[in-house]
C-alpha positions, 0 to 999 in steps of 0.5 A: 845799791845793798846785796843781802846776803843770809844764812838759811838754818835758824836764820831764814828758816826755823829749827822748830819747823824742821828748817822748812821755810815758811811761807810768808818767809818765802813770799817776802824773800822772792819779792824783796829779790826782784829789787835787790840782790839777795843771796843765801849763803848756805852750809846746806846742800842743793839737794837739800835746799830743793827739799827745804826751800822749795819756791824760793827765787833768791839771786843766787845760793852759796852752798856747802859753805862757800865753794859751791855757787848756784847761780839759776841752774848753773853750778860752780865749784870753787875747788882745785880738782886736787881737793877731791884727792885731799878729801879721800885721804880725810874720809880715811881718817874718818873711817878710822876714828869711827866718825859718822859722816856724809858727804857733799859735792865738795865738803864733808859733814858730821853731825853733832861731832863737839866732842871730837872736835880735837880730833878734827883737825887738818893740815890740808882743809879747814873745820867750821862750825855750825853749833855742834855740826862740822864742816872739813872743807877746803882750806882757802874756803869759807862763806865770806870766799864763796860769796865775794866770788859770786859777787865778781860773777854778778859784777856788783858793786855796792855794800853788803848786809849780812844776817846769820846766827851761827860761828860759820857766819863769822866769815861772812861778816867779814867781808858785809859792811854791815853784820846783822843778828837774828834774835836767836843768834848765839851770844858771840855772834850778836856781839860782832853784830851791828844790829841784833833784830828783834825777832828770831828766824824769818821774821827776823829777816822780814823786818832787816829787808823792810828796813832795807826797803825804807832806806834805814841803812842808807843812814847807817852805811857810807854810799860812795 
């Protein structure tokens, strides 16, 4: 059994559609789900995704990065109630520095902040990256964390097929055992790829779930 697991921003979803997700993206998505266990793993918020994707039936979102997991309506938070404590204190600091900043349930955003990138640092949280937007998040958090804790909740136990585009999917490549790239992936990603696809965005994941489908990665993936 293979779990899919995908980014939604320029993976799932096209910037140049102002990151709602199309149609036949959707169509495929809920489909290829009630087969396989499929998964978007998120720097976005629900709030946010309620918006974007509305529709789309995946098994499960990790959001927010990694610590925040929606499962049907459920909601689990993947934090020490001491984070909340940590993020006020960071927040100070933004406010200092003049940052402009939003924040999540559990982490915090800014918006084209490259150029304070040295700034950003942390001893009590993490920085990820998304192309020039950061992520301070908690410290034992990312993407790969979030997803194979929802993987205990699902009690799945089989291999793990991962598509993104950006630096915070790294640690979701981590833990798949198998990495994919969408054709618009950023050079550094496509590298630690074991597949770069031929097609950008949604379409992109359209032919990785066909080929899911056919029984391509039973090929390439050792089935115990």
């Amino acid at each position: 059994m293979f779990l899919v697991a995908s980014d939604y921003d320029r993976t799932l979803a096209n910037e140049k559609n102002g990151f709602i997700i199309s149609d036949d993206v959707k169509s495929k998505v809920n489909e290829f789900s009630k087969k396989y266990p499929f998964v978007v793993v998120t720097g976005r918020e629900k709030r946010f995704i309620n918006v974007l994707a509305n529709g789309l039936t995946p098994t499960a979102w990790v959001l927010e990065n990694g610590p925040l997991l929606l499962i049907g309506e459920k909601e689990v938070y993947l934090v020490d109630k001491e984070w909340f404590e940590i993020r006020e204190k960071i927040i100070e600091k933004l406010e200092k520095l003049g940052l402009r900043y939003s924040v999540g349930k559990i982490i915090i955003y800014l918006d084209n902040a490259v150029n304070f990138g040295n700034k950003l640092k942390f001893d009590c949280a993490r920085v990820e990256w998304n192309r020039n937007d950061a992520m301070i998040m908690p410290k034992n958090m990312d993407k790969g964390k979030g997803l194979l804790e929802l993987i205990k909740i699902l009690k799945f136990n089989g291999k793990i097929i991962a598509v993104g585009d950006s630096q915070n999917d790294i640690p979701l490549f981590n833990v798949a055992d198998f990495k994919v790239a969408v054709a618009n992936a950023l050079d550094e990603i496509k590298k630690i790829a074991d597949l770069v696809l031929d097609e950008e965005n949604g379409k992109g994941v359209i032919s990785l779930l066909e080929m899911v489908e056919s029984n391509y990665f039973l090929k390439k993936i050792n089935i115990d």
